[in-house]
N, C-alpha and C positions, 0 to 999 in steps of 0.2 A: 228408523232414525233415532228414536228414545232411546233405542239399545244401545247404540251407538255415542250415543250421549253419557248414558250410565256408564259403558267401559272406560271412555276419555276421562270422566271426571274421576273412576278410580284409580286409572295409572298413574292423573295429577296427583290425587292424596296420597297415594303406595309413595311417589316422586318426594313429595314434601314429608311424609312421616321416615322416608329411608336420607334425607338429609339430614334432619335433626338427630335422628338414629347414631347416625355416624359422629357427631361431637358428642360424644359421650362425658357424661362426669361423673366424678365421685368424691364426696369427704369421708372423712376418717376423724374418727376421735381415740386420742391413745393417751397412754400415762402408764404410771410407776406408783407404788404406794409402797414404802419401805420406812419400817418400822423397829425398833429392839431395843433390847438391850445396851449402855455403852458404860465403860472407864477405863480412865485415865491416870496415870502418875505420868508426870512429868518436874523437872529440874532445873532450875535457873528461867525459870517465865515470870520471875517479878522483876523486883526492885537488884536484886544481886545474885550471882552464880549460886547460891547454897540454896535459894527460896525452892522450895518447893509445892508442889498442889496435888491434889489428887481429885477427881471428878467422878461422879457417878450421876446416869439419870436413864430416864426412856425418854430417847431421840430415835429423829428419822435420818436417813437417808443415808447409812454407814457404808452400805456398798451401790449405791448406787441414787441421785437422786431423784427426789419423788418429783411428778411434773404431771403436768396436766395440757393436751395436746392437740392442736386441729389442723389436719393438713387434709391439699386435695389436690385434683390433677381431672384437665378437662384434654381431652383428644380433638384437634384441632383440626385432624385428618393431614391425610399425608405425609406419617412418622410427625409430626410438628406434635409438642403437648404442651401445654401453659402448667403452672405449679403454685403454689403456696403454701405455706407452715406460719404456725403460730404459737407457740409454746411458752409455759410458766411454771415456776415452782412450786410446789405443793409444800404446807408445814404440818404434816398430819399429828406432830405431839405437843404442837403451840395451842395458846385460847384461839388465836385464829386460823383459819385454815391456810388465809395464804394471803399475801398484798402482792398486786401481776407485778410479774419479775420478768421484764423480756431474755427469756432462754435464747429462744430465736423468733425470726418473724422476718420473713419475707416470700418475694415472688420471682418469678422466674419463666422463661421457654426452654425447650427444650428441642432437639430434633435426630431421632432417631439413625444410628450409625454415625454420628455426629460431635452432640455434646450437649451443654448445656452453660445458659448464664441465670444471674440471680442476683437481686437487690434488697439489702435490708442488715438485717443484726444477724450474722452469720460465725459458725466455727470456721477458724483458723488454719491454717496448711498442716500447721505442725499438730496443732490437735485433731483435727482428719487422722494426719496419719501416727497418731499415737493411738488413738483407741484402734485402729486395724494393731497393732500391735504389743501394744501392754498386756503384759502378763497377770495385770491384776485386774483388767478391763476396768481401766479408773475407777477404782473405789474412793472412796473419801474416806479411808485410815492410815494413819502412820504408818510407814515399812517402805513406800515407793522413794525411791534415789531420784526418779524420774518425775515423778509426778506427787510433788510434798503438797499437801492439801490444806496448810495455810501457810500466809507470808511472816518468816520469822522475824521480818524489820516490820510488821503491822503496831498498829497501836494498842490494837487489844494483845497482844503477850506480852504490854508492862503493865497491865490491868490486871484486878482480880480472876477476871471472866478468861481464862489461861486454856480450857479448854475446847475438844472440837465444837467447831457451829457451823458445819457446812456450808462456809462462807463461798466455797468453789462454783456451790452451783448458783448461788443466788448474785456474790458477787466475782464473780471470773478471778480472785487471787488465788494466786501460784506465783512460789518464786521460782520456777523453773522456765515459765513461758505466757505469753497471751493466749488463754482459755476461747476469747471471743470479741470480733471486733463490731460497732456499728458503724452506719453509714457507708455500707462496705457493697462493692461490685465482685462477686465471685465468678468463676469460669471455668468449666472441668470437660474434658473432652471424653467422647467415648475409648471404649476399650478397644484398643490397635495392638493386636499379635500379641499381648498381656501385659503392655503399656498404657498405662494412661498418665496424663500430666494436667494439672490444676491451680492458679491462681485465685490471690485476691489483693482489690486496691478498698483503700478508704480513704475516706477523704470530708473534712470538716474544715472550714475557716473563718471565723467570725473576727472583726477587728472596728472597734469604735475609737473614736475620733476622739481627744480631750475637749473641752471646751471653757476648759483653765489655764492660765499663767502656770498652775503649780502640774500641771499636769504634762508635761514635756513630753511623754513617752505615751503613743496610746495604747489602748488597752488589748490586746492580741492575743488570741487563742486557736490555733491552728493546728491540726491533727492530719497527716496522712502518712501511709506506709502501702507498704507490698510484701507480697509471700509467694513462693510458689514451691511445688512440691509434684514430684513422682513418683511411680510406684511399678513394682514389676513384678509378675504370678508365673511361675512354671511348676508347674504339677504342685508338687508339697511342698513347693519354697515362696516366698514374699517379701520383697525389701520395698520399702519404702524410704523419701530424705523427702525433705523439708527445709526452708528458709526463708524466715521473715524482718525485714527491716520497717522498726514503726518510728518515726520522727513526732513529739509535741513540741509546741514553742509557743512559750506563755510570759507575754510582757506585758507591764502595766504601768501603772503610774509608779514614776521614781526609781530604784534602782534595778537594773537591768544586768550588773554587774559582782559576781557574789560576794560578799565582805562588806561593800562599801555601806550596806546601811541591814538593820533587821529585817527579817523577812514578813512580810502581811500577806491580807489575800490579794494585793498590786502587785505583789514581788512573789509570787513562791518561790518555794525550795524546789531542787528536783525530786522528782520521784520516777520508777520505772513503769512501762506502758504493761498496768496488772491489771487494771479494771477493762472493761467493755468501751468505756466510755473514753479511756484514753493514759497517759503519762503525764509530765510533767517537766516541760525543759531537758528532754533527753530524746538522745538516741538511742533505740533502743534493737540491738542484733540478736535474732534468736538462731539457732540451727537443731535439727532432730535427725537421728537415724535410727529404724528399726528396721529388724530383720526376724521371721518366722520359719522354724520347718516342721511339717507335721510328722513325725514319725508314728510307726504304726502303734506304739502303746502311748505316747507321748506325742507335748508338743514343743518345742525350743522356742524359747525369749531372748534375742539379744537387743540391747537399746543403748542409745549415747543421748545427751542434750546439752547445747553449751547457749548461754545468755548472756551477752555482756549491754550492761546501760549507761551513756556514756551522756554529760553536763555536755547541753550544746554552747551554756556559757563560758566553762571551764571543762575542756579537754580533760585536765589532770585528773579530776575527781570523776571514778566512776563504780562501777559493782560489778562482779562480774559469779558465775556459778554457774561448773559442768560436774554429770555424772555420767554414768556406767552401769550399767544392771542385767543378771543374766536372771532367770526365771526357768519355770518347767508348771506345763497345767496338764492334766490328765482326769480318765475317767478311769477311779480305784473298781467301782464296780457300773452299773446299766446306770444306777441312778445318784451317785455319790461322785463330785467331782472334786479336784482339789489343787494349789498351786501352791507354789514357796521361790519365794524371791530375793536376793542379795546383791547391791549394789554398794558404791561409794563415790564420794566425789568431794570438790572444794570449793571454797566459796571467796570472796574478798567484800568486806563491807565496804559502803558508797563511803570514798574519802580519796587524800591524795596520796596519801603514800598507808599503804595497812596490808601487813600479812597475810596468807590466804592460809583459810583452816580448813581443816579436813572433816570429812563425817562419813558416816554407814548410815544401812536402813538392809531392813530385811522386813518379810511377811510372809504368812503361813494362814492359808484360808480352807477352806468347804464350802458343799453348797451340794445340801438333800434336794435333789428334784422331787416334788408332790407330782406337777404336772408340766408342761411345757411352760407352764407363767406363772408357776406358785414353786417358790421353792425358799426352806431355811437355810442359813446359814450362822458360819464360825469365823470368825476373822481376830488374827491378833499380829500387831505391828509392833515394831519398835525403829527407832531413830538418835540419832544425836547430831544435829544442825543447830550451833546457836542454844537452842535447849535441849534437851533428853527425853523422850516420852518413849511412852511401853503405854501401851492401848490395846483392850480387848472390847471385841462387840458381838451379841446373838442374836438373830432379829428373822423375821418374812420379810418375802418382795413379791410383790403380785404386781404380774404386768397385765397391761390389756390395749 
């Protein structure tokens, strides 16, 4: 009967140690540390077309940036998996290393043959499917048509400070597209016959009440849009599109209406939806198309992206910017790989009536593999958007 006892109570513990068995978990810690060499000349980044700058320093994150990472995934059992990420930017050539910069951060289920959702500060349809596609696997130097890695209407290029700061990663500008939205619900289905298809919604609305005579208009700040994006793989081919519509609407006390009176922080100006955080009294329409083919020495880049941001107070006034970009990436030898990119495109500054200018960009890189996660590189861009810059950069990137 003891014996009897002992068996049952082991089958119970085998019973309980093979259920907690089966929810499995794991974290992960990962990052970037890119480091080098950079400068710069560039053209008309001040006060008038003729200024000119030139920059030299050691900075990070030329081709890729640095970040620091925690993600995990628990098995729920039965194909079902829960998820999280949590990521920040790294400054590895400042006094400090870093102040947390939400990269991304959120959570998520999942279920097997399926798909999956997720809540939090998340990339974008069109940025998904630009890094499956860029020829230059977003670096942050001058040369991309597609992917220009700061905002040439920003405040800092009437500034001294003219050169790069990897604003991209830490604050999501690009004047080609939204880098990253929060407050966002994402949604990606599994892979069906070499389709898959993927949204995302956000959504913010805060709006206070005046509690003044002078205060007629109350105070309203409201945020949401949607994306969605597909993608298709047969053998050595891959196209992906993308399209995103993000709507702000920011009113406050006093004028509501543009002209009628200066603009404060009751009234802002518009601006387009370039940070994380949001836009400014615009609508704001993105679209992307890429297309890959692997061939057997080579690989083909083809890319389009058009953005236009439109005054939901005034129609007439808005901005608009599409380009064009072919590329080619190859491996010269086992451990030397290398791209060269040429694109163009036009652009119309926020107004009501303004001609649309034209620009180029082109880039020619390398990249020494050490090892699977250490490798130098060579990078030099050139552009002319608004300003002109020729930018070269030599540096490490150690992943892990």
């Amino acid at each position: 009967m003891a014996d009897i006892k002992k068996s049952l109570l082991a089958m119970a513990a085998l019973s309980v140690f093979s259920g907690t068995a089966s929810a499995q978990s794991s974290i992960t810690i990962y990052g970037v540390v890119d480091i080098g060499y950079f400068n710069e000349k560039s053209r008309g980044a001040g006060s008038n077309a003729n200024s000119q700058a030139n920059a030299s320093a050691i900075v990070y994150s030329a081709q890729q940036i640095s970040r620091l990472g925690f993600k995990g995934t628990e098995d729920l059992g039965g194909g079902l998996v829960a998820f999280f990420a949590a990521e920040t930017d790294l400054q590895p050539a400042n006094s400090s290393l870093s102040t947390w910069q939400t990269r991304q951060a959120f959570a998520g289920l999942g279920k097997s043959g399926i798909g999956q959702f997720a809540f939090g500060t998340q990339y974008t349809p069109i940025f998904n499917q630009l890094s499956a596609t860029d020829v230059g696997n977003t670096n942050n130097m001058p040369g991309s048509a597609v992917f220009p890695v700061y905002s040439i209407y920003s405040s800092s290029l009437t500034s001294s400070n003219t050169y790069y700061s990897g604003n991209v990663g830490v604050g999501d500008v690009s004047d080609a597209f939204t880098v990253r939205a929060q407050s966002a619900l994402s949604v990606q289905s599994a892979n069906f016959a070499g389709f898959k298809v993927a949204g995302l919604y956000t959504l913010r609305n805060d709006t206070i009440k005046g509690n003044s005579k002078n205060a007629p208009v109350p105070i309203s700040n409201n945020y949401s849009g949607w994306g969605l994006s597909t993608d298709y793989t047969w053998k050595n081919l891959y196209i992906g599109i993308a399209y995103q519509a993000l709507k702000s609407s920011n009113l406050g006390y006093g004028c509501d209406v543009p002209g009628e009176c200066a603009s404060t922080v009751y009234t802002p100006q518009a601006k387009g939806w370039a940070a994380t955080s949001g836009g400014v009294n615009t609508q704001d329409n993105q679209f992307y198309g890429g297309l890959t083919y692997n061939f057997d020495k080579f690989k083909l880049y083809l890319q389009y992206i058009n953005r236009k941001a439109t005054n939901i107070l005034d129609t007439q006034y808005y901005s608009s910017r599409s380009a064009q970009q072919i590329g080619v990436r190859s491996f010269l030898t086992a451990a030397i790989e290398g791209w060269a990119n040429i694109g163009s495109g036009k652009y119309t500054n926020y107004a009501k009536t303004y001609g649309a200018a034209t620009f180029t960009a082109w880039q020619l890189g390398l990249n020494y593999y050490l090892s699977k996660r250490t490798n130098l590189y060579t990078i030099y861009g050139s552009e002319t958007e608004a300003t002109s810059a020729n930018a070269f950069a030599a540096g490490v990137r150690m992943t892990f």
